[in-house]
VOBA-1610 file (N, C-alpha, C; in pm, whole numbers, padded with zeros to 5 digits, always signed):
BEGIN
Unk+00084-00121+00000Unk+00000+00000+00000Unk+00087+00125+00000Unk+00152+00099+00043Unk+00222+00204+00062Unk+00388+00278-00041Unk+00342+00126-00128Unk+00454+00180-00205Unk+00355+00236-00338Unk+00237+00165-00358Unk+00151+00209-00437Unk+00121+00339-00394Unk+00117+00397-00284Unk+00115+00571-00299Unk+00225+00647-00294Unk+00322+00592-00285Unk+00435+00658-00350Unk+00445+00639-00445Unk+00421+00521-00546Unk+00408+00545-00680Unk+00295+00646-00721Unk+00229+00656-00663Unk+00106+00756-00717Unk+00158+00934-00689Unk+00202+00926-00591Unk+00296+01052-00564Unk+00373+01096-00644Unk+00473+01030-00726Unk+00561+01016-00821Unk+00455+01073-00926Unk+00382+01018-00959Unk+00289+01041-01119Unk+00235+01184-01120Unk+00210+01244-01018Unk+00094+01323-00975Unk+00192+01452-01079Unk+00109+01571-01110Unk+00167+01632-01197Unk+00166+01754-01138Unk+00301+01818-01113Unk+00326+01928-01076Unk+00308+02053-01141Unk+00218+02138-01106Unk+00116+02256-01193Unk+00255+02369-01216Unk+00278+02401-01357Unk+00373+02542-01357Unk+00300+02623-01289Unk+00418+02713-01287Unk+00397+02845-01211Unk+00309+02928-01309Unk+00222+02994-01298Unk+00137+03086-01337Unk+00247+03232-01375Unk+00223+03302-01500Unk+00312+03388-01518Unk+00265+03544-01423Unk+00342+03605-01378Unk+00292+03703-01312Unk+00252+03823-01376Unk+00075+03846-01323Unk+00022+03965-01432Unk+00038+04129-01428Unk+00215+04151-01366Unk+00302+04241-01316Unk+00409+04267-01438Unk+00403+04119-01498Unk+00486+04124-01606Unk+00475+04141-01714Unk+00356+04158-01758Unk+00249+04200-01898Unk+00256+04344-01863Unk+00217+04367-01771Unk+00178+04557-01759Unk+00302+04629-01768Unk+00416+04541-01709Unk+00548+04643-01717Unk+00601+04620-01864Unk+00554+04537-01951Unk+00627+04492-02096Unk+00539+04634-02190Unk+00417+04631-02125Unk+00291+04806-02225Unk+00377+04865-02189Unk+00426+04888-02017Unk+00485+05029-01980Unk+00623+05027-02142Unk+00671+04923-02128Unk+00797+04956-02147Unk+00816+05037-02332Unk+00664+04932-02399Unk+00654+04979-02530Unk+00617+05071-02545Unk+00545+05148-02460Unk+00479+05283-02477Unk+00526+05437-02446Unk+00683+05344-02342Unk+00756+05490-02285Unk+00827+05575-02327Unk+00886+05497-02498Unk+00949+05627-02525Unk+00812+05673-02646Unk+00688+05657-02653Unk+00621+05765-02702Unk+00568+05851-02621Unk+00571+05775-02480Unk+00551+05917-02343Unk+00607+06009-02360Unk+00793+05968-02343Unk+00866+06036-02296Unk+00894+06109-02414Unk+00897+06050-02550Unk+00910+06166-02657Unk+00760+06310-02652Unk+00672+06307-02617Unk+00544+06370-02627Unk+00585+06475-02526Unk+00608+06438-02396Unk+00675+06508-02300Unk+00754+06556-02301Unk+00882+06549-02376Unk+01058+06631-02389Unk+01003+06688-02493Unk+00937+06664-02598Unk+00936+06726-02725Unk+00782+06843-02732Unk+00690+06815-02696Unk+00561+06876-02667Unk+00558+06962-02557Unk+00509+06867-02408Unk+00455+06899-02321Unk+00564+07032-02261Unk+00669+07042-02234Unk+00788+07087-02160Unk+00768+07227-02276Unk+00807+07209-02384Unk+00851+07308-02458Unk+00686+07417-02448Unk+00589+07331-02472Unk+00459+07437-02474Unk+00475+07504-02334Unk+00525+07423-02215Unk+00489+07494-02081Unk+00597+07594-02046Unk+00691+07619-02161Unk+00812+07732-02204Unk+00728+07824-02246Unk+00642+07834-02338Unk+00599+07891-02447Unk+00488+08007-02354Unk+00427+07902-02240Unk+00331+07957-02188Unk+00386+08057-02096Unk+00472+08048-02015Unk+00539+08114-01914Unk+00633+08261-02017Unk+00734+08224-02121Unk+00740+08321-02202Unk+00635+08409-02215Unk+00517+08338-02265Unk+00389+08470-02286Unk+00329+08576-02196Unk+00440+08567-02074Unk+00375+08610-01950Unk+00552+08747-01924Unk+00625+08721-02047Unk+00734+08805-02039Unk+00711+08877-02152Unk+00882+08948-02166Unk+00888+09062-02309Unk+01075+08963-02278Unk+01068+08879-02384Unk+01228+08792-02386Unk+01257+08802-02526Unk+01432+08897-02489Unk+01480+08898-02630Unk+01640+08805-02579Unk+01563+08708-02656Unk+01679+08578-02681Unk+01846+08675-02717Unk+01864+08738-02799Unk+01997+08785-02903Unk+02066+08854-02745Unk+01960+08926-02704Unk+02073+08958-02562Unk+02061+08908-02449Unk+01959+08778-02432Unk+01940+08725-02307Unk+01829+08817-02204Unk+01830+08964-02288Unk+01683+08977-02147Unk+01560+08930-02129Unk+01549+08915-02022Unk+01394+08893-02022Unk+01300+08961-01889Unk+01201+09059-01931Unk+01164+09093-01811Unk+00975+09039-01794Unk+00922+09066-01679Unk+00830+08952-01656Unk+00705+09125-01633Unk+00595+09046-01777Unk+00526+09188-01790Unk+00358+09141-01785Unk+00359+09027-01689Unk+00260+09003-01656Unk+00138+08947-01794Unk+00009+08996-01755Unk-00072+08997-01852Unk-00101+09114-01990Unk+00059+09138-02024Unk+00017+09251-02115Unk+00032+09236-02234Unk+00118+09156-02220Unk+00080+09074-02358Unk-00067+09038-02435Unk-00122+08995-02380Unk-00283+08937-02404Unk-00368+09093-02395Unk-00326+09153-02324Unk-00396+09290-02305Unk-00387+09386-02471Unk-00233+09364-02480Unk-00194+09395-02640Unk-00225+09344-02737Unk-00287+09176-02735Unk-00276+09078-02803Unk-00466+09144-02890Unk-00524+09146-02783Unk-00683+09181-02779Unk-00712+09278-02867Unk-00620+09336-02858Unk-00620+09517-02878Unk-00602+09594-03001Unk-00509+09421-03096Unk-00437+09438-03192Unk-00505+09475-03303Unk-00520+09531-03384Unk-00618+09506-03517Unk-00535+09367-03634Unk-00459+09428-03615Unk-00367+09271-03712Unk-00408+09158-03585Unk-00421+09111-03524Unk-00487+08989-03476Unk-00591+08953-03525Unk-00692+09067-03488Unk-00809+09009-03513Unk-00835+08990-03652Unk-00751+09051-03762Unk-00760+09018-03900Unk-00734+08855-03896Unk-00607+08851-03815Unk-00560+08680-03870Unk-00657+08620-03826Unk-00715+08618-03724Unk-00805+08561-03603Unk-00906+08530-03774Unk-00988+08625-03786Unk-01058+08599-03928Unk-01055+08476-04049Unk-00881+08559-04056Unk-00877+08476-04198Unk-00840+08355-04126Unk-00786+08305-04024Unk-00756+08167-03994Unk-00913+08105-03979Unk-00996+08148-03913Unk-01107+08087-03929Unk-01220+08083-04075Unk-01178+08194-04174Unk-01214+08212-04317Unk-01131+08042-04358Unk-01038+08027-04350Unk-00944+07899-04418Unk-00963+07834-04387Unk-00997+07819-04299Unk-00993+07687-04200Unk-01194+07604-04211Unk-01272+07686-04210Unk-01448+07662-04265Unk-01390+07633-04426Unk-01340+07674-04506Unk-01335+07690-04647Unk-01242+07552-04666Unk-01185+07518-04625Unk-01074+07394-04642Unk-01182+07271-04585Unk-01243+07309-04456Unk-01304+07152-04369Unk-01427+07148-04482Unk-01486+07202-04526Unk-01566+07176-04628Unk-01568+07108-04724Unk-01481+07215-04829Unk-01461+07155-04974Unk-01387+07037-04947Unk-01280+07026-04825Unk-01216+06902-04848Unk-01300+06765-04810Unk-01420+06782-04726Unk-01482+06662-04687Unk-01565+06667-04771Unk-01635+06734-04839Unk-01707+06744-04991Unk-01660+06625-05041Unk-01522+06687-05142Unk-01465+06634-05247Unk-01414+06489-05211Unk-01368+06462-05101Unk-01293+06351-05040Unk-01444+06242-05029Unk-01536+06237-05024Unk-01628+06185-05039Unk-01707+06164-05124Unk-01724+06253-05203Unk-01741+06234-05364Unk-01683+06160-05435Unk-01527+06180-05395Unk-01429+06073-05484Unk-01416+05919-05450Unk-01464+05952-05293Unk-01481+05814-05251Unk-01597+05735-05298Unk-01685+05846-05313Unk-01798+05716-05387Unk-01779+05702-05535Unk-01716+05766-05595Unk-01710+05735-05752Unk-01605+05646-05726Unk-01491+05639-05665Unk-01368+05503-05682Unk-01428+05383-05609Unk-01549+05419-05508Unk-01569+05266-05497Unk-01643+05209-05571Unk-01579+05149-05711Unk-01688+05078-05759Unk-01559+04967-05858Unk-01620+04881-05947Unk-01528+04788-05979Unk-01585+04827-06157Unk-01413+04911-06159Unk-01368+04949-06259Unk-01302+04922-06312Unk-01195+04910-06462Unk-01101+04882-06500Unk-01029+05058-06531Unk-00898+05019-06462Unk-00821+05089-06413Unk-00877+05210-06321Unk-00968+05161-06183Unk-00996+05263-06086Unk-00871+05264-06009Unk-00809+05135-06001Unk-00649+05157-05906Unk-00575+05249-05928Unk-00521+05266-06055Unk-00439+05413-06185Unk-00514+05571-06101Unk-00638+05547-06078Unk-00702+05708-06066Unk-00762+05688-05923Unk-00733+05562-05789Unk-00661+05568-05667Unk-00531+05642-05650Unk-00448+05608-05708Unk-00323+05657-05730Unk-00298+05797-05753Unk-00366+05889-05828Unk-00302+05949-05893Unk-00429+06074-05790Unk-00528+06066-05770Unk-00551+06107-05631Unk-00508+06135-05522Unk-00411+06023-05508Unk-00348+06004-05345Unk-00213+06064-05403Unk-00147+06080-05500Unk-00036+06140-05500Unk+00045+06293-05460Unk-00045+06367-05437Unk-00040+06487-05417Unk-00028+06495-05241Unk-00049+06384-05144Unk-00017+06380-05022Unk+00099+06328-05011Unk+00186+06252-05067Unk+00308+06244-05085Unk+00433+06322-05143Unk+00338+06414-05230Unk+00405+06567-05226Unk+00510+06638-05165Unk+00599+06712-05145Unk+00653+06765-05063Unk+00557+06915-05059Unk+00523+06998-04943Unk+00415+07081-04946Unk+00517+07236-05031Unk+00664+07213-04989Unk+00726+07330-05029Unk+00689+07274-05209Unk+00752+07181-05256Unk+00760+07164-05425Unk+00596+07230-05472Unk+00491+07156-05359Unk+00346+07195-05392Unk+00284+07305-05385Unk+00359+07384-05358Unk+00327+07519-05301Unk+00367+07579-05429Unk+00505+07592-05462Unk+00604+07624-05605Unk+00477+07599-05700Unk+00478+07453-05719Unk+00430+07453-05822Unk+00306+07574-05899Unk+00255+07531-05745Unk+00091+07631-05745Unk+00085+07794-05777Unk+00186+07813-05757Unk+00267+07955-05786Unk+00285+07945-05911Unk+00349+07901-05963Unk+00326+07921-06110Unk+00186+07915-06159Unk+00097+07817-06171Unk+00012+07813-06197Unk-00119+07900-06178Unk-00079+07985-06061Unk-00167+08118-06026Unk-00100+08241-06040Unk-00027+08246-06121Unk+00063+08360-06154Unk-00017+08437-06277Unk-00003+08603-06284Unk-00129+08632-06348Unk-00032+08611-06530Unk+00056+08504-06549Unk+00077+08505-06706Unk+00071+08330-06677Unk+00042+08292-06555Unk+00062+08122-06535Unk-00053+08008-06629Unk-00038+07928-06599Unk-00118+07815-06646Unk-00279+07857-06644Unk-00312+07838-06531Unk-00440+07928-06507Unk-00519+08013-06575Unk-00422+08114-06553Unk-00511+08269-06677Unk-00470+08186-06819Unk-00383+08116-06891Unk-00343+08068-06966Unk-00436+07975-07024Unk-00523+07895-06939Unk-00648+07800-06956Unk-00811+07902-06988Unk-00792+07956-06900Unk-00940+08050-06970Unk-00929+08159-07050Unk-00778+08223-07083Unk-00773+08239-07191Unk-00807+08210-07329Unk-00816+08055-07373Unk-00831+08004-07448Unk-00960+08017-07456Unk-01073+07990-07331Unk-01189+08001-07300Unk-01266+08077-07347Unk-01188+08237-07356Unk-01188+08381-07369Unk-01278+08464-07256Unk-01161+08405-07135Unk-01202+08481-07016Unk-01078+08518-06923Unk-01121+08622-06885Unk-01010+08731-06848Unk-00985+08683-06729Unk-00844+08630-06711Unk-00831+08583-06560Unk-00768+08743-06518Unk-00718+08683-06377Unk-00682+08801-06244Unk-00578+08769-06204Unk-00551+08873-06145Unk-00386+08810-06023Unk-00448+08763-05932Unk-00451+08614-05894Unk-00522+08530-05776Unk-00453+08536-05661Unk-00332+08583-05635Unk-00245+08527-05561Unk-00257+08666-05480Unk-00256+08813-05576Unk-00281+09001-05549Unk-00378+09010-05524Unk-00493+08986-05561Unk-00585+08999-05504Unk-00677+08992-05379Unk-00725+09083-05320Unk-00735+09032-05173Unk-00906+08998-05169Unk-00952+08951-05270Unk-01077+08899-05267Unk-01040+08745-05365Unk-00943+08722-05398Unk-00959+08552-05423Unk-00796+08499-05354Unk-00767+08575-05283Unk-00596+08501-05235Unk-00634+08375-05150Unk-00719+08435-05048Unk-00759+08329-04942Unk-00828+08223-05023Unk-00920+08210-05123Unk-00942+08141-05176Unk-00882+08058-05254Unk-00792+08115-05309Unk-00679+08052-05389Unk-00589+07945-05295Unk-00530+08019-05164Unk-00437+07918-05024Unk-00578+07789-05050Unk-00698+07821-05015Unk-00779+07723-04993Unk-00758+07570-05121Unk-00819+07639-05239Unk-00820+07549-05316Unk-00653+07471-05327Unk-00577+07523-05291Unk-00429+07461-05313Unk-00423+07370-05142Unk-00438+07407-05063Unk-00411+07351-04981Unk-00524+07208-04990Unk-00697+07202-04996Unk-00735+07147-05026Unk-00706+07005-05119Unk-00674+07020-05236Unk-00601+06933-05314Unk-00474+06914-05296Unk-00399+06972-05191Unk-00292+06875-05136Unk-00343+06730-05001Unk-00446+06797-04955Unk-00468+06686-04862Unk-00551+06625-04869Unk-00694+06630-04992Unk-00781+06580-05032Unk-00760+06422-05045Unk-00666+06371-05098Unk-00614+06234-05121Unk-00632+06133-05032Unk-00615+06189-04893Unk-00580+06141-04770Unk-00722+06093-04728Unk-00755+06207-04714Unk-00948+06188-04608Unk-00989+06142-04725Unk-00984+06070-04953Unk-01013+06007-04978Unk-01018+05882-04945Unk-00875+05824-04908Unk-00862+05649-04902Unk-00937+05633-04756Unk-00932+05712-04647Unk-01043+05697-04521Unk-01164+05666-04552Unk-01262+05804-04689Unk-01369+05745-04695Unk-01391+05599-04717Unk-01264+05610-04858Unk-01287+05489-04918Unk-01288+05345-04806Unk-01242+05330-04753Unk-01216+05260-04659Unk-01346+05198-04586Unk-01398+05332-04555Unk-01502+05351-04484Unk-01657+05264-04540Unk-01652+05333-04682Unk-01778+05321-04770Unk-01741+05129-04810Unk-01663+05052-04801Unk-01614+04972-04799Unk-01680+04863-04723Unk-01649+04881-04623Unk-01699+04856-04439Unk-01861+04854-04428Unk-01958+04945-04576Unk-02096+04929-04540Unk-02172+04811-04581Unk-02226+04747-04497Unk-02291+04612-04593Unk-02356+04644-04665Unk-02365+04541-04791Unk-02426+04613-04910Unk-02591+04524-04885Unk-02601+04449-04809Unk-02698+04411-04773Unk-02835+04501-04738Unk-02790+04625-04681Unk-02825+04707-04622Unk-02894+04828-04710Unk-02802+04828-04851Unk-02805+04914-04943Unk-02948+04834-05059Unk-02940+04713-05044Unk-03007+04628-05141Unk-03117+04635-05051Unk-03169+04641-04985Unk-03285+04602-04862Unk-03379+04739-04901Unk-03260+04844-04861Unk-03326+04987-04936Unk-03366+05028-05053Unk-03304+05005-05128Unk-03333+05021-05276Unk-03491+04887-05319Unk-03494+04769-05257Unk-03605+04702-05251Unk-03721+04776-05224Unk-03699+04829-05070Unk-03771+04925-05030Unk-03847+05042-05098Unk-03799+05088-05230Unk-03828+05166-05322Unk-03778+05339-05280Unk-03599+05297-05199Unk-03567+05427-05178Unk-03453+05444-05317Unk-03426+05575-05339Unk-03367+05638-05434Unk-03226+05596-05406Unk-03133+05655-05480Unk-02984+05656-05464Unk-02936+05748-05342Unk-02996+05874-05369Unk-02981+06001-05276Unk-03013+05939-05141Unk-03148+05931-05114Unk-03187+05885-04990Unk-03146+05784-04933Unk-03071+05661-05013Unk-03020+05569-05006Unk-02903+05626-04938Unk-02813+05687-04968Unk-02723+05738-04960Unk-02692+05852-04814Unk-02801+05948-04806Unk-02793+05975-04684Unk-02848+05919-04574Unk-02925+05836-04629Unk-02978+05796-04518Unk-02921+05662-04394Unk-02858+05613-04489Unk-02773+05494-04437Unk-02629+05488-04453Unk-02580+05554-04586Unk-02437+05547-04558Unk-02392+05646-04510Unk-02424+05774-04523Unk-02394+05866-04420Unk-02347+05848-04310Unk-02473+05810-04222Unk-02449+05773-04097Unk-02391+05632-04005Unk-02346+05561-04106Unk-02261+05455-04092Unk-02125+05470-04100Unk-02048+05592-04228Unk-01964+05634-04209Unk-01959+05786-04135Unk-02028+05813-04029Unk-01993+05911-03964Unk-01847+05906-03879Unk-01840+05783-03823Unk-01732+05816-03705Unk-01617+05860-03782Unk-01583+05857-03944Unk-01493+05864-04004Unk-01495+05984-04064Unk-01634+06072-04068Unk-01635+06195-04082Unk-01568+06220-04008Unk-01596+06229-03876Unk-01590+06309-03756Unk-01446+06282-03728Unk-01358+06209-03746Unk-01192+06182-03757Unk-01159+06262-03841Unk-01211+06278-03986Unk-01101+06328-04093Unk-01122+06510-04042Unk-01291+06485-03974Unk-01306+06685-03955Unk-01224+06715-03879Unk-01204+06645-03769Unk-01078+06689-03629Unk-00965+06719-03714Unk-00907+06594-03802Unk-00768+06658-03838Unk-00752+06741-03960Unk-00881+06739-04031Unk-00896+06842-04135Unk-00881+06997-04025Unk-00936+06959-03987Unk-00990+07123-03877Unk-00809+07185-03828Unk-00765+07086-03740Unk-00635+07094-03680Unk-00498+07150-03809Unk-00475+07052-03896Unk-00409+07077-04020Unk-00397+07195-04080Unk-00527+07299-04068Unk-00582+07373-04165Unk-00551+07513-04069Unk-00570+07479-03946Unk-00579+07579-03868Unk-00409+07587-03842Unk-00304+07501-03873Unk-00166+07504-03875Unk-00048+07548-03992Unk-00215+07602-04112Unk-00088+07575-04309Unk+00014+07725-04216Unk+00103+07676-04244Unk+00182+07795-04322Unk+00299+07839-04397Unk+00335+07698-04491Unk+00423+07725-04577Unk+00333+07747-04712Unk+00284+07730-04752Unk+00195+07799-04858Unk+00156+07945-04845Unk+00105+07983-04719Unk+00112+08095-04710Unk+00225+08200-04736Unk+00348+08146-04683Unk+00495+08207-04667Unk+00519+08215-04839Unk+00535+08093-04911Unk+00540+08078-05026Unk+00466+08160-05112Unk+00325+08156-05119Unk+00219+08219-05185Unk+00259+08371-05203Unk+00186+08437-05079Unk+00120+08515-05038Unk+00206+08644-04947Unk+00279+08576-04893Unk+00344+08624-04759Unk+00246+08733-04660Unk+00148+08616-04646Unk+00005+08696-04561Unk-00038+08811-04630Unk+00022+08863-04785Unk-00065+08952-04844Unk-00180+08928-04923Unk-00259+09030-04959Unk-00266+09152-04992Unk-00290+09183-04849Unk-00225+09290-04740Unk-00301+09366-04681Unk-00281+09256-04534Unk-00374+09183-04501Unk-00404+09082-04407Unk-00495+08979-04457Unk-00542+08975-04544Unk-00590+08900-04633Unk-00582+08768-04596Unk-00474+08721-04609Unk-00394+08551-04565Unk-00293+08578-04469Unk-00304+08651-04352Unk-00215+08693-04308Unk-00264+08595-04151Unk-00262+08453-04126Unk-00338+08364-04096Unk-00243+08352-03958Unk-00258+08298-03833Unk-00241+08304-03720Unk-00080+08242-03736Unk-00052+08133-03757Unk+00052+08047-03757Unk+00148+08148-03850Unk+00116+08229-03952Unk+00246+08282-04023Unk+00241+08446-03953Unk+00140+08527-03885Unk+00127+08611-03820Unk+00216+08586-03652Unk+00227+08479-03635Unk+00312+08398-03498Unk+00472+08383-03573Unk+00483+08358-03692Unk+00624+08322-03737Unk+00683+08472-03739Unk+00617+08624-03784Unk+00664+08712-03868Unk+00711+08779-03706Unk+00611+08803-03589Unk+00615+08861-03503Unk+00748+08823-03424Unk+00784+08685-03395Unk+00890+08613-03338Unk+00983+08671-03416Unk+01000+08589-03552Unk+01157+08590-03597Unk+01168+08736-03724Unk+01074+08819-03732Unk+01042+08916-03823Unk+01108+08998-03699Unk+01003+09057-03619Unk+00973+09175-03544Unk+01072+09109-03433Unk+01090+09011-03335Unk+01175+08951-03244Unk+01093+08983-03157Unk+00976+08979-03140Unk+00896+09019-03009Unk+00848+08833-02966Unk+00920+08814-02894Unk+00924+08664-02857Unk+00799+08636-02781Unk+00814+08736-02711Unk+00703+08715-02577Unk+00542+08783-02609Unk+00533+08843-02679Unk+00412+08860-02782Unk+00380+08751-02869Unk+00481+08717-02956Unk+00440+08562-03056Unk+00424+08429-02952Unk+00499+08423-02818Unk+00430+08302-02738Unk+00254+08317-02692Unk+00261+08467-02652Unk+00122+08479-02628Unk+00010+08469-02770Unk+00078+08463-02857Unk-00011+08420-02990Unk-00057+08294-03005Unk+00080+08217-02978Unk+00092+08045-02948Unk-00050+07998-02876Unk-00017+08068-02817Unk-00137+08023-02652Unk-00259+08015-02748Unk-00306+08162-02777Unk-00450+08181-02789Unk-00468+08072-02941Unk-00382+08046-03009Unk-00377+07976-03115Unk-00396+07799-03068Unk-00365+07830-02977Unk-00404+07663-02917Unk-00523+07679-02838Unk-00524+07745-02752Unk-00707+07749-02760Unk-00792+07744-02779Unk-00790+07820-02945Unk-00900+07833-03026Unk-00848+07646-03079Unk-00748+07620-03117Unk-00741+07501-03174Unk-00865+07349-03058Unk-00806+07395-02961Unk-00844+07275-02856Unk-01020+07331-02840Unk-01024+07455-02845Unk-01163+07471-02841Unk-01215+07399-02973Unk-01213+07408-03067Unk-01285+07345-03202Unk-01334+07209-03187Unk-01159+07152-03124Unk-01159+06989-03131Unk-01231+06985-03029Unk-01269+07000-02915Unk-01357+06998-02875Unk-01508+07000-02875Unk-01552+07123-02946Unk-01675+07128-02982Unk-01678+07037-03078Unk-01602+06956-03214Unk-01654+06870-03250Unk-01710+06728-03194Unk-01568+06688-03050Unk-01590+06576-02993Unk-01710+06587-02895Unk-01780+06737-02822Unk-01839+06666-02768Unk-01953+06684-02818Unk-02001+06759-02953Unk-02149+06730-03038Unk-02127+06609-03072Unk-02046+06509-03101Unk-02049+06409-03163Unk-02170+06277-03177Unk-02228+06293-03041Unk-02370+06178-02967Unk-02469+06252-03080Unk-02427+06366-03151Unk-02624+06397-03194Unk-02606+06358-03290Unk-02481+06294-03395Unk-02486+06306-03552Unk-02396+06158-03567Unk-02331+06142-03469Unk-02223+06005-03538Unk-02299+05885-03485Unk-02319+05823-03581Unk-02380+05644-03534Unk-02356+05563-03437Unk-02400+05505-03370Unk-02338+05437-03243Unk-02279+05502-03112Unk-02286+05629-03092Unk-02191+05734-03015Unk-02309+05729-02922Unk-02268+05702-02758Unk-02362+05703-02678Unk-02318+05772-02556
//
């Protein structure tokens, strides 16, 4: 008996050790820390420079800096060139989130379909986000130049183009449409993506139903691809509210104030004028208004995006 339970002792199977669930959480920590720690040395630190600057008058070239409270912002308010940029950044920025979620969805529903050679005119869509924005900017300059391509095309037409670029009733329009079709490509392959993802089950059920294309269309794919609206508007919104090498390139914020847009009105004041501690306090209110937007889009989001509760 007793050797029979030591043989049974012998057999019995000794359970591994269980891995410790200390050692999973420290392996996230470990993958995730240098995008912490880059966000933090590179972002967080430098903005909380930016903010405290805005609260001085600091000229870097000789090291002074004296501490002038809230007068900056007092000046900032006061400015008439602010509130121009203040304008046109929000003129560019409605005029870009538009036409670009327009067009980027339009194109998405004409490429989703099974074509011979729709891949060729995927492509050649999406190429202009691979762009370099300085070459894209150049280019566009020529092409809106009042002897460029442009007046050169409705010429033929026999219509009198303009200086688009001098003019301070189509400049901003002009940054728009160029900036637009540089990033249009992008929030295309999202829709596409998106419109992809809808069961077509859903689409056939309707159309049974005896609904139209249109109604078909807003009524169900719309709101199926909302959450992907509401992504491309945040970074359409953010992007738009940041151009400013096109501007620099273009325009150089002319005619007047025209395009004279927050981000290149923040570049001219700093390294133009050297008023450091005035262009940080620009920074600020420029992220404000930024975080305010993204905001108001994220938290309307429950009344219009599908599934959002």
């Amino acid at each position: 008996m007793t050797a029979h339970t030591s043989a049974a002792n012998d057999r019995r199977v000794v359970p591994k050790p269980r891995p410790r669930p200390d050692r999973g959480r420290w392996l996230g920590v470990a993958f995730v820390a240098p995008q912490v720690l880059g966000v933090i040395i590179l972002g967080v630190v430098p903005f909380l420079f930016v903010i405290w600057y805005s609260f001085n008058e600091w000229r870097p070239l000789t090291g002074e800096r004296e501490f002038t409270g809230l007068d900056n912002y007092s000046r900032l308010f006061a400015d008439p060139t602010f509130s121009a940029s203040v304008v046109a950044s929000l003129l560019f920025s409605v005029g870009v989130l538009v036409l670009n979620l327009v067009i980027a969805i339009s194109l998405a529903v004409l490429l989703n379909r099974r074509m011979r050679g729709i891949t060729a005119f995927r492509t050649i869509f999406f190429s202009p986000v691979v762009v370099s924005v300085v070459a894209w900017s150049v280019t566009w300059g020529f092409l809106l130049a009042p002897d460029g391509g442009i007046n050169g095309a409705l010429q033929l037409l026999g219509i009198d183009g303009t200086s688009w670029l001098a003019d301070s009733s189509t400049a901003l329009l002009s940054l728009v449409v160029v900036q637009v079709f540089k990033g249009v490509g992008m929030n295309m392959v999202l829709f596409l993506a998106a419109l992809q993802s809808v069961p077509e089950e859903i689409r056939e059920a309707a159309q049974l139903d005896g609904a139209s294309p249109w109604r078909s269309f807003w009524s169900i794919t719309v709101p199926m691809i909302a959450p992907t609206i509401l992504l491309t508007g945040i970074l359409t919104t953010i992007g738009s509210l940041e151009v400013f090498a096109p501007v620099q390139l273009l325009t150089d914020g002319g005619p007047g104030n025209a395009t004279n847009v927050l981000p290149f009105f923040l570049y001219r004041t700093a390294f133009v004028s050297q008023q450091f501690g005035y262009a940080s306090a620009i920074g600020v209110v420029l992220f404000a208004i930024i975080l305010a937007l993204t905001m108001l889009q994220w938290t309307t989001r429950r009344k219009w995006v599908h599934d959002e509760v």
